[in-house]
N, C-alpha and C positions, 0 to 999 in steps of 0.2 A: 504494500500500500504506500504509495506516495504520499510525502511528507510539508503540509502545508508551510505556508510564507511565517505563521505564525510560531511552529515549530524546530523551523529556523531558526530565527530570531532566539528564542529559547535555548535552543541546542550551543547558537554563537555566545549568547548570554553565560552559558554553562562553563566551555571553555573561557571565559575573563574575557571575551574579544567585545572591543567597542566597535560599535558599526552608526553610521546615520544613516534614515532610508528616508527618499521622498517618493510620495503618489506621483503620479500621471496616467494620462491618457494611455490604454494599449498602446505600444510599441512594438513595430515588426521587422521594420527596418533598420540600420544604422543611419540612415537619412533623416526618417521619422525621429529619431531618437534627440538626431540633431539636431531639429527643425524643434522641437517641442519640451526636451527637459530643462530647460533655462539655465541656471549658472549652478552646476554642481560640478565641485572641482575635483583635480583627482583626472587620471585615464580612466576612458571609456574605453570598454571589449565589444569584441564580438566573436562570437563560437562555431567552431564548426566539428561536428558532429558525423565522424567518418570512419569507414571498416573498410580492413583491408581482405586480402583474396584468401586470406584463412579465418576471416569469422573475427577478427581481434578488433574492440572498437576503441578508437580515441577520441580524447573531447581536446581540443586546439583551439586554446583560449589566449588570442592577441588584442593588440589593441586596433580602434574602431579603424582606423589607417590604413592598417597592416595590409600587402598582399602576399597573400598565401600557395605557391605554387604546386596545385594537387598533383601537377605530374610528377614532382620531383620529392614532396615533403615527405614521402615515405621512405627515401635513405636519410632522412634526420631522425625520424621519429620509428626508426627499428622496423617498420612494417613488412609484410612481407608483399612487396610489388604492389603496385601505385594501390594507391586507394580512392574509394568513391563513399560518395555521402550513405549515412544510416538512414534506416527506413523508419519516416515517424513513428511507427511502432514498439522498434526497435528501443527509441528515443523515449518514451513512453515507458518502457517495458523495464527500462535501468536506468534511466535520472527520473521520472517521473515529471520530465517536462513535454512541454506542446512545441511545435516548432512556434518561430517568432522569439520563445521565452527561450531559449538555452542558455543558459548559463553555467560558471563554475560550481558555483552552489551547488548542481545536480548531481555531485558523488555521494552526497547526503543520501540520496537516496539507492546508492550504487552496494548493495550490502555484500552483493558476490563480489564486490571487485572487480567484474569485467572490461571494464573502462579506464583506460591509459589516462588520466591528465596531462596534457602537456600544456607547459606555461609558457609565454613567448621571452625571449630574454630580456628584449627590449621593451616589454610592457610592467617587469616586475623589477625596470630600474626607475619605475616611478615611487613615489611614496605610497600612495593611495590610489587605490583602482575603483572602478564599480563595474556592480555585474546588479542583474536582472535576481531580485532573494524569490525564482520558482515560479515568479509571476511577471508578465512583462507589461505590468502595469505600477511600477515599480521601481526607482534606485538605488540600490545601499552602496555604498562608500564605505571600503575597508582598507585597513591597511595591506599594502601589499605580502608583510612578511605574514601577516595575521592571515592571509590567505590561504598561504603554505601551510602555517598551521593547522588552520582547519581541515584542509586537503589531506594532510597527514592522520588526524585525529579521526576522520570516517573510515583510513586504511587504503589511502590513493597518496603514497607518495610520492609528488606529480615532478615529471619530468621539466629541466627548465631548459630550452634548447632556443638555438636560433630559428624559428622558424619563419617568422617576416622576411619579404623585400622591401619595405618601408613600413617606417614605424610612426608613434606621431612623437608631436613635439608640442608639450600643453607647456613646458617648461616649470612643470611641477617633480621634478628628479631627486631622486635622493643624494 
């Protein structure tokens, strides 16, 4: 059973992690995101949600910038030959997110572990990131290290690789 925005929140609480979350409008897009969540600082992400040719799935958490080369980013991130996006199902079935919402947060709900995190390198030389807490109606702002933390704490020791061709530059760097 997939784990509400609330129980989040709860869980971050548990581990000591401070977070800020603001409302908005559904978000589905990085455009939208841009276009509408006003002045929340910190890097924005965006995820992508991809299995490779043996069943292995990764969550590829960069910043909103970032491009991400599918043809290639499977000899960074260990896969086994190129990979293609998950099936919302899929996506559903081990983060217990919707597409639109994916986020990191979603290993919370990843209890077998089947899912790689990998973190972008240049997105966790920020201080504070924000991701989507399960609902992409939604922004929390966390610390970046607090991220790994948490990632660590559900049992997703998330990989932190190069994986952009461009990154952004909010000039909020640690």
């Amino acid at each position: 059973m997939a784990r509400t925005r609330a129980e989040l929140m709860a869980y971050l609480d548990g581990l000591g992690i401070e977070t800020k979350t603001v409302d908005h409008p559904p978000l589905f897009t990085v455009e939208q995101s841009q276009a509408l969540r006003g002045e929340i600082a910190g890097a924005h992400t965006k995820n992508l949600f991809v299995k490779d040719k043996k069943g292995r799935y990764f969550l590829l958490t960069v910043g909103e910038d970032a491009e991400v080369d599918l043809k290639t980013v499977h000899q960074t991130i260990g896969a086994s030959g190129r990979v293609s996006f998950g099936r919302p199902d899929a996506l559903w079935d081990l983060l217990g997110v919707q597409p639109g919402a994916v986020t990191a947060f979603g290993v919370i709900n990843d209890a077998g572990a089947q899912v790689t995190l990998v973190l972008d390198a240049a997105l966790m030389q920020n201080v504070v990131v924000n991701c989507h807490p399960l609902t992409n109606e939604a922004t929390t702002t966390i610390a970046s290290r607090d991220l790994v933390r948490f990632a660590e704490a559900t049992g997703h020791a998330p990989l932190v690789l190069n994986l952009a061709t461009a990154s952004p530059h909010d000039g909020n760097l640690a």
